[in-house]
VMD Tcl script that builds the backbone (N, CA, C; Angstrom):
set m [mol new atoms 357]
animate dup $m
set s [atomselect $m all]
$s set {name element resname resid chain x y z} {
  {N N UNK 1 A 130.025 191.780 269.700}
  {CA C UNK 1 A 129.363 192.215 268.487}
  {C C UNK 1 A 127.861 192.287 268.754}
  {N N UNK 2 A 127.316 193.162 268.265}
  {CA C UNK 2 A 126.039 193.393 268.664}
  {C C UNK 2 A 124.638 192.860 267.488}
  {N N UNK 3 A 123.854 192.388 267.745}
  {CA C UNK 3 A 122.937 191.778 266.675}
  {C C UNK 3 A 122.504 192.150 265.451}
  {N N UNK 4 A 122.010 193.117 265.642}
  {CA C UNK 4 A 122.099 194.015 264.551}
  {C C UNK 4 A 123.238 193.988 263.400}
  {N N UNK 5 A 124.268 194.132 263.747}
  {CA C UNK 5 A 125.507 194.177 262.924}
  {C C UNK 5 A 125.286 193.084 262.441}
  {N N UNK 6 A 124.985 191.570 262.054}
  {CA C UNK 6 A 124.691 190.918 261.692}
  {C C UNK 6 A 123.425 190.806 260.703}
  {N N UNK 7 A 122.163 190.662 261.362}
  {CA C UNK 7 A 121.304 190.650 261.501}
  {C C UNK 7 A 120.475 191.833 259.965}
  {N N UNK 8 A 121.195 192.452 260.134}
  {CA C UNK 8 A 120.809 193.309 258.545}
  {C C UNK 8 A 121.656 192.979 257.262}
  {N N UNK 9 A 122.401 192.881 257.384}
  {CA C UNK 9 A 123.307 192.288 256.218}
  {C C UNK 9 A 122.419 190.918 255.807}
  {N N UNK 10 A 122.315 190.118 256.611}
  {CA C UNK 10 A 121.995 188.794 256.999}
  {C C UNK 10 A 120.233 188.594 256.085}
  {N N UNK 11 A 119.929 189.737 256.588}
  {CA C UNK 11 A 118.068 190.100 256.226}
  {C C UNK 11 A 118.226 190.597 254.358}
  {N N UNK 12 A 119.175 191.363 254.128}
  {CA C UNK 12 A 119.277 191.693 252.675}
  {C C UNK 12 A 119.840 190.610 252.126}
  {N N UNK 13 A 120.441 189.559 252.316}
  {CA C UNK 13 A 121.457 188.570 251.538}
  {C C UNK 13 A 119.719 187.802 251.290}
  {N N UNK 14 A 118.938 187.475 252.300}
  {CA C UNK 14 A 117.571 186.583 252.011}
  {C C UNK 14 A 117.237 187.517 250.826}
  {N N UNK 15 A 116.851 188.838 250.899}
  {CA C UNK 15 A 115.986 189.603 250.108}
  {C C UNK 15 A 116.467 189.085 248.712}
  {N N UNK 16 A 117.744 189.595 248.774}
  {CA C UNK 16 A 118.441 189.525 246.872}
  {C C UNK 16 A 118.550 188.076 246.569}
  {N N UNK 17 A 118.735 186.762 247.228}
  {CA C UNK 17 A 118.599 185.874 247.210}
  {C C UNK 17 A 117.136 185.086 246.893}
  {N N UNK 18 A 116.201 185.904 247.236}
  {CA C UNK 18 A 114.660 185.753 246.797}
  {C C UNK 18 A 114.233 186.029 245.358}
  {N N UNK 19 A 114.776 187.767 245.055}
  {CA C UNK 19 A 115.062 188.433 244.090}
  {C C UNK 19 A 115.380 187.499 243.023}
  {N N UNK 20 A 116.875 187.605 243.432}
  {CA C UNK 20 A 117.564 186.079 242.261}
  {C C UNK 20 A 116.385 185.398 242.047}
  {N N UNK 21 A 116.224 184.499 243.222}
  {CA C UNK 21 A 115.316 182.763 242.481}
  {C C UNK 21 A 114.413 183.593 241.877}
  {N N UNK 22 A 113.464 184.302 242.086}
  {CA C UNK 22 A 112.451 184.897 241.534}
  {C C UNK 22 A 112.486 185.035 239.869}
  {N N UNK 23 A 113.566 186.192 239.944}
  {CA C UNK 23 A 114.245 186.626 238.484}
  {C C UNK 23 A 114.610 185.221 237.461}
  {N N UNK 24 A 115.514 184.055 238.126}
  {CA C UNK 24 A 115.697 183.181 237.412}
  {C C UNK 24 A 114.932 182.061 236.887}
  {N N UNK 25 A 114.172 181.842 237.917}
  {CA C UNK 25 A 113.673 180.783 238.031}
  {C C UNK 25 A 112.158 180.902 237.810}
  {N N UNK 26 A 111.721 182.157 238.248}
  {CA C UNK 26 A 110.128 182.535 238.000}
  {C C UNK 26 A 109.395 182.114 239.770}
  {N N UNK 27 A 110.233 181.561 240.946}
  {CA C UNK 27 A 110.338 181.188 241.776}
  {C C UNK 27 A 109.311 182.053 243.185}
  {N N UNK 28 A 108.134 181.963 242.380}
  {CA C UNK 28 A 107.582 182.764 243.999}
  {C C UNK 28 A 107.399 182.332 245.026}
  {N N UNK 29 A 108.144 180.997 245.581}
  {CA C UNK 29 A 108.526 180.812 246.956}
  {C C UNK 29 A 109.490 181.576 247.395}
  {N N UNK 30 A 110.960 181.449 246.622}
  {CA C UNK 30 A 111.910 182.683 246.578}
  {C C UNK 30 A 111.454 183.715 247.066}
  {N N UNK 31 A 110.897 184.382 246.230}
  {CA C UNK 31 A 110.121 185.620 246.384}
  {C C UNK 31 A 109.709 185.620 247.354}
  {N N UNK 32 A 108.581 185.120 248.020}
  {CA C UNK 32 A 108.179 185.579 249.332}
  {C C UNK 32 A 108.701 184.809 250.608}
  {N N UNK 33 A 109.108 183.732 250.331}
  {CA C UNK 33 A 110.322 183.399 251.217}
  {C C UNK 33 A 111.626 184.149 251.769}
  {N N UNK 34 A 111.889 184.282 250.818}
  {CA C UNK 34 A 113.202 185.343 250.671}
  {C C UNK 34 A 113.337 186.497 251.079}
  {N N UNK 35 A 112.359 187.479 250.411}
  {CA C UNK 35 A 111.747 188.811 250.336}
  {C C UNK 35 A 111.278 188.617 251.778}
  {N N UNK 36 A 110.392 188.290 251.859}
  {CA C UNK 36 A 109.361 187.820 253.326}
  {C C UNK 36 A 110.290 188.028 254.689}
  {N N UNK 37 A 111.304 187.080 254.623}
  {CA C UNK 37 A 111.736 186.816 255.775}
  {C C UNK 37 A 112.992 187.647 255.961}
  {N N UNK 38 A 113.497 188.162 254.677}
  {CA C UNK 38 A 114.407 189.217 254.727}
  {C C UNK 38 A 114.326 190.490 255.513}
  {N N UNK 39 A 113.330 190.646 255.007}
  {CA C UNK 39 A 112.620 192.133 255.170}
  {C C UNK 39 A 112.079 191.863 256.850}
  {N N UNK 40 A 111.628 191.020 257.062}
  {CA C UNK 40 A 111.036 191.263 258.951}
  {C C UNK 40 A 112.401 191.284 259.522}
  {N N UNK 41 A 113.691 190.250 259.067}
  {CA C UNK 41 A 114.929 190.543 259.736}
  {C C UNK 41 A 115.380 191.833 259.773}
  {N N UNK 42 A 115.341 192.686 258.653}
  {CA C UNK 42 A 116.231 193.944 258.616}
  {C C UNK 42 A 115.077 194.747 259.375}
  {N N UNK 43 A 113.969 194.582 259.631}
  {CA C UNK 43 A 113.225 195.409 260.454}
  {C C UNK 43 A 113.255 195.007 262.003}
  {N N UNK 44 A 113.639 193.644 262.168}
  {CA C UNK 44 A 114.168 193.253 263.371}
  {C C UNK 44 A 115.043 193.775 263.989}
  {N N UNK 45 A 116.223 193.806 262.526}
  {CA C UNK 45 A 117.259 194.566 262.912}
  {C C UNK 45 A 117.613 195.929 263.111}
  {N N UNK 46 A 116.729 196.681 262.765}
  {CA C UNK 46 A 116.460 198.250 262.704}
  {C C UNK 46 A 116.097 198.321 264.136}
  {N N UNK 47 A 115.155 197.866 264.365}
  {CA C UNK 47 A 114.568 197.314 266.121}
  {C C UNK 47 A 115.392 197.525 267.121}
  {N N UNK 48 A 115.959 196.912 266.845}
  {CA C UNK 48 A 117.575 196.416 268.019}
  {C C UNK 48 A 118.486 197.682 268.006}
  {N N UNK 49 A 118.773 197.963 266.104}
  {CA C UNK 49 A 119.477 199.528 266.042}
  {C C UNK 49 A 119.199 200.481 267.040}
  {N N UNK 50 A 117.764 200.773 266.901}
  {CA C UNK 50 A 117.169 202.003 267.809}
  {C C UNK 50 A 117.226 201.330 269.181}
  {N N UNK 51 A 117.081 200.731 269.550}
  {CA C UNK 51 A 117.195 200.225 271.373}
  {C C UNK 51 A 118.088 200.363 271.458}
  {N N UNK 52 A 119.366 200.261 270.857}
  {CA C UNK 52 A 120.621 200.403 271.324}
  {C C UNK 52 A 120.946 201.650 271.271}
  {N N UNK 53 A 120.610 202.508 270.315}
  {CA C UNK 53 A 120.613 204.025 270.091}
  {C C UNK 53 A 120.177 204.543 271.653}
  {N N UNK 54 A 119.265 204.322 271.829}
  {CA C UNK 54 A 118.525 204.644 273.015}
  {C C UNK 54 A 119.018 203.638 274.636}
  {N N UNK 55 A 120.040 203.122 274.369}
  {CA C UNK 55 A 120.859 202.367 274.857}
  {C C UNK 55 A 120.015 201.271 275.987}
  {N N UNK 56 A 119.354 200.653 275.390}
  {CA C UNK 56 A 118.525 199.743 275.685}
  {C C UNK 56 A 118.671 198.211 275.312}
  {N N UNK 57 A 118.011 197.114 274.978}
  {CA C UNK 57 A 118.213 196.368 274.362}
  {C C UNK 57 A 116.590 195.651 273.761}
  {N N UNK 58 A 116.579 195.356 272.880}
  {CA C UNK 58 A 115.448 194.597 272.411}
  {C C UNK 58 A 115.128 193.542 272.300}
  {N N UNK 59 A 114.418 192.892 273.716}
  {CA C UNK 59 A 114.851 191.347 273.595}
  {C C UNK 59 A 113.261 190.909 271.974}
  {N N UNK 60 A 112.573 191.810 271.623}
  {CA C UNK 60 A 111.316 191.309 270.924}
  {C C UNK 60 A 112.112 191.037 269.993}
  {N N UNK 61 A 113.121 192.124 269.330}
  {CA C UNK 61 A 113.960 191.960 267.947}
  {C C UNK 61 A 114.671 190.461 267.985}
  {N N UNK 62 A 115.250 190.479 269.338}
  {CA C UNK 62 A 116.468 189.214 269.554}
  {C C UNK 62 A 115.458 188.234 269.414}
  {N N UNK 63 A 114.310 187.991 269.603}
  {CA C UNK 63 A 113.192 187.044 269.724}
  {C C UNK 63 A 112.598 186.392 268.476}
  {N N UNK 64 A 112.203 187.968 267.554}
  {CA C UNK 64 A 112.339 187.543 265.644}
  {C C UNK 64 A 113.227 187.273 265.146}
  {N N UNK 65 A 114.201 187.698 265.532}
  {CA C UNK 65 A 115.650 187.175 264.664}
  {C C UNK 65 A 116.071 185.696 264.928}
  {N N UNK 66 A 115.633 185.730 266.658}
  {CA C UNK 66 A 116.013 184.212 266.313}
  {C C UNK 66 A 115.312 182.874 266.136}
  {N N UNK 67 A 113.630 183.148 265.986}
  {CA C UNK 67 A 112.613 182.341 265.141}
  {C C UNK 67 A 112.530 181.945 263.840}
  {N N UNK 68 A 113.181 183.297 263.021}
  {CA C UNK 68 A 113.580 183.470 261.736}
  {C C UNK 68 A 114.746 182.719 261.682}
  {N N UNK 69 A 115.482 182.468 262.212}
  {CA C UNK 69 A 116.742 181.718 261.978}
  {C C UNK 69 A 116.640 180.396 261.858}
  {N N UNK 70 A 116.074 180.243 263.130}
  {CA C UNK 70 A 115.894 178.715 263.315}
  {C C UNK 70 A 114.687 178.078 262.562}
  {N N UNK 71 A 113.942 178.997 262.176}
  {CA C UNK 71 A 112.892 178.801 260.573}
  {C C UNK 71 A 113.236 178.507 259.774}
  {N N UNK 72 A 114.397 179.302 259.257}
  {CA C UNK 72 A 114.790 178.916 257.777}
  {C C UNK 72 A 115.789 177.691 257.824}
  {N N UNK 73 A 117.002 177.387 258.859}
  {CA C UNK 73 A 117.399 176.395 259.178}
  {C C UNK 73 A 117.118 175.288 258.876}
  {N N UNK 74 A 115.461 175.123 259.740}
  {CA C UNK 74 A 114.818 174.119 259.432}
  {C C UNK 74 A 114.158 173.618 258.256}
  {N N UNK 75 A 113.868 174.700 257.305}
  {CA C UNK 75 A 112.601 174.565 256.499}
  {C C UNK 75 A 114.373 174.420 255.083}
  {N N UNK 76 A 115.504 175.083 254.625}
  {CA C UNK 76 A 116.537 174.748 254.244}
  {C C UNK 76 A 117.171 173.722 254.203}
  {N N UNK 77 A 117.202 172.955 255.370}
  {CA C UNK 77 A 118.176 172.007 255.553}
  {C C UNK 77 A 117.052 170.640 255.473}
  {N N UNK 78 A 115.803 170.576 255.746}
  {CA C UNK 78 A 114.922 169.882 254.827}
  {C C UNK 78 A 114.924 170.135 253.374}
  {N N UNK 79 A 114.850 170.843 253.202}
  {CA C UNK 79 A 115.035 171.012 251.494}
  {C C UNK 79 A 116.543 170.503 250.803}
  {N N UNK 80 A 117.437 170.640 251.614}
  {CA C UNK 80 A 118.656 169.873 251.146}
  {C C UNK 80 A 118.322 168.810 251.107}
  {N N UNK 81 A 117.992 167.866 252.165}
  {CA C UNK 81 A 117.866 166.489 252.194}
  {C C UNK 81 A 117.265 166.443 251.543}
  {N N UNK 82 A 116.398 167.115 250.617}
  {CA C UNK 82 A 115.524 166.305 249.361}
  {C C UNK 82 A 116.089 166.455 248.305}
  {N N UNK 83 A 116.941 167.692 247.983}
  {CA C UNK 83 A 117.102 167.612 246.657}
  {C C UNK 83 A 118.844 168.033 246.400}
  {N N UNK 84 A 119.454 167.796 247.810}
  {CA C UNK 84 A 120.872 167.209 247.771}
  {C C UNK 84 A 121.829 168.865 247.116}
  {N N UNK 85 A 121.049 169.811 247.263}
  {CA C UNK 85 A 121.441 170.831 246.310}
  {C C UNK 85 A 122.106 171.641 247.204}
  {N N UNK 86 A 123.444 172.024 247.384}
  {CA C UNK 86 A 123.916 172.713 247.605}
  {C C UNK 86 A 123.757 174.480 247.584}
  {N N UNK 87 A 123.490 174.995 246.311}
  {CA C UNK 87 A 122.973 176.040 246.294}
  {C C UNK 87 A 121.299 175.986 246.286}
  {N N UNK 88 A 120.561 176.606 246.496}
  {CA C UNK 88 A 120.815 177.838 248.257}
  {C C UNK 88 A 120.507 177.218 249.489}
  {N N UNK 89 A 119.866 176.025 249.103}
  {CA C UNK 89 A 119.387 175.389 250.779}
  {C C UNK 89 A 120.621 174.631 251.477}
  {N N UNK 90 A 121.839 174.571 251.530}
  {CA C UNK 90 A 122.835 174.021 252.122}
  {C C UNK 90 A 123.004 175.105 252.574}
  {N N UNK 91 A 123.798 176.198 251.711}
  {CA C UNK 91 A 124.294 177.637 252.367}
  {C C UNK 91 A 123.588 178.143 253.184}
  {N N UNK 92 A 122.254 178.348 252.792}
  {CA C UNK 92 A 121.037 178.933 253.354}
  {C C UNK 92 A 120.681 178.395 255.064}
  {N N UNK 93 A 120.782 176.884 254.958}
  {CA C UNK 93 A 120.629 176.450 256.154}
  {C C UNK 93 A 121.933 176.586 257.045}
  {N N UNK 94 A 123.041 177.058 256.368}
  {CA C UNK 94 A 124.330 176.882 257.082}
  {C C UNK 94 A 124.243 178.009 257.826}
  {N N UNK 95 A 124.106 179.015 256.961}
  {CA C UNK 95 A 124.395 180.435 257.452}
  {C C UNK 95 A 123.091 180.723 258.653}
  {N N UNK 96 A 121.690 179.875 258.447}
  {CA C UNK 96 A 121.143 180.607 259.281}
  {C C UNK 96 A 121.423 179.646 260.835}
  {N N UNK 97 A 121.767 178.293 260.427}
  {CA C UNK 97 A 122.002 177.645 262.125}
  {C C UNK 97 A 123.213 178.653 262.873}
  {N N UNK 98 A 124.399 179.208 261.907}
  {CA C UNK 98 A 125.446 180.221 262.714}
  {C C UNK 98 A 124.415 181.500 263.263}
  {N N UNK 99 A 123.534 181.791 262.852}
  {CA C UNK 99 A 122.674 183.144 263.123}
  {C C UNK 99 A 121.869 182.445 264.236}
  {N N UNK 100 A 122.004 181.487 263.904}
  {CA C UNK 100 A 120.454 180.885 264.892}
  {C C UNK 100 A 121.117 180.737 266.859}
  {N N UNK 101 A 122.493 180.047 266.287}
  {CA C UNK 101 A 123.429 180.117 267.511}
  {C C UNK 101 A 123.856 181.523 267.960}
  {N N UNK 102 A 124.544 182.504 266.982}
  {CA C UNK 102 A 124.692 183.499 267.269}
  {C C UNK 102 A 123.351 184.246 268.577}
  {N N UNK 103 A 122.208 184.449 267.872}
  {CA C UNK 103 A 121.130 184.803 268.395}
  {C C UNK 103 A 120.657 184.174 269.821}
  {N N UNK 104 A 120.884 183.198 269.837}
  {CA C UNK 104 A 120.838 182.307 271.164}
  {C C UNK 104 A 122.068 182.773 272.357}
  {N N UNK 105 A 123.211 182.707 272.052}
  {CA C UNK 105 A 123.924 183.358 272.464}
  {C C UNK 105 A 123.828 184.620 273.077}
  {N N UNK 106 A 123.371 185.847 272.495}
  {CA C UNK 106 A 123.349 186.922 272.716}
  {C C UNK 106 A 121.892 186.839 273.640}
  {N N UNK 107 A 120.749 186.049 273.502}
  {CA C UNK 107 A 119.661 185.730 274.620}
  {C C UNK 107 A 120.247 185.509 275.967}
  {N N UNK 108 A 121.294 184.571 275.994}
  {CA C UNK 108 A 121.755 183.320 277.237}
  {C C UNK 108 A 122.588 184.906 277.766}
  {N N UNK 109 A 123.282 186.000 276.930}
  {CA C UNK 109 A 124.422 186.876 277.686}
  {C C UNK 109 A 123.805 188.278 277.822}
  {N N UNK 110 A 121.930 188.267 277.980}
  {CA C UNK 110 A 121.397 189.237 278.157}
  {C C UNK 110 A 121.264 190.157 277.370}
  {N N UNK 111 A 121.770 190.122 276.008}
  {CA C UNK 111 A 121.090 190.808 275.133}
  {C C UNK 111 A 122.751 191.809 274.592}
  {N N UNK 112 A 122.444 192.596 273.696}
  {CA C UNK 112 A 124.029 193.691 273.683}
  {C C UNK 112 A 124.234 194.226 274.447}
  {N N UNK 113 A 125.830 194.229 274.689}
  {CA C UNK 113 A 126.134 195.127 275.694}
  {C C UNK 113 A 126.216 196.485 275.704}
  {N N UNK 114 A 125.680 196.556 276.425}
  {CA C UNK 114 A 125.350 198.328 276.335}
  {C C UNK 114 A 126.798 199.523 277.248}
  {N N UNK 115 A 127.269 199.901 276.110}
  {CA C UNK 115 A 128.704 200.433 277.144}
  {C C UNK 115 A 128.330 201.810 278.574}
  {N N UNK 116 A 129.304 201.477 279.375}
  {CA C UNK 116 A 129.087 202.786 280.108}
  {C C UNK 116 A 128.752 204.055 279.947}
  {N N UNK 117 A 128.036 205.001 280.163}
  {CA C UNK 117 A 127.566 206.262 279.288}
  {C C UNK 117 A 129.622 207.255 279.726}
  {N N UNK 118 A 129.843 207.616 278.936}
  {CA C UNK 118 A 130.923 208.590 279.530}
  {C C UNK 118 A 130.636 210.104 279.924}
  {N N UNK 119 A 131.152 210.069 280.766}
  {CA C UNK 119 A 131.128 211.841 281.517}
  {C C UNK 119 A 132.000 213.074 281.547}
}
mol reanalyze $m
mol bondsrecalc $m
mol representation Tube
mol addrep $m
């Protein structure tokens, strides 16, 4: 599976998830937390799109995606331990340590695999 395929879905779930707290809560950490870090992922991930288009690989994209991961991880799963809350900093930190491994992964196996050109 290639990063990207992840990696944008992954970047909009932060965005609308920012959105939300924002909308509900009046929450402009949300907001630019959310929004913020959403948005450099799906441009991370656009990144990687076109290198692979161009059948390349992007280790800079694989590089934001997986700072961003292991960012929110951290800065989430501190926020659980303080306020024991399941929604969004449990999920939040869950989903991004699987992204954070994912991303590491795909570093350690050289990046996507790029298939044979056919002739």
């Amino acid at each position: 599976m290639h990063d990207f395929c992840f990696t944008i879905p992954y970047g909009l779930i932060l965005v609308v998830g920012g959105l939300v707290g924002y909308v509900k809560r009046g929450s402009v950490a949300s907001l630019g937390g959310g929004v913020g870090t959403g948005l450099v992922l799906v441009l991370a991930g656009y990144l990687s799109l076109k290198a692979f288009g161009r059948r390349k690989n992007s280790y800079l994209a694989l590089v934001i995606e997986t700072v961003c991961a292991a960012a929110l991880t951290f800065i989430m799963g501190q926020r659980y331990v303080q306020t024991s809350k399941i929604m969004p900093a449990a999920i939040i930190a869950g989903i991004s340590a699987l992204m954070t491994g994912f991303y590491v992964y795909k570093i350690a196996t050289s990046g996507n695999h790029i298939p044979a050109k056919a002739e």
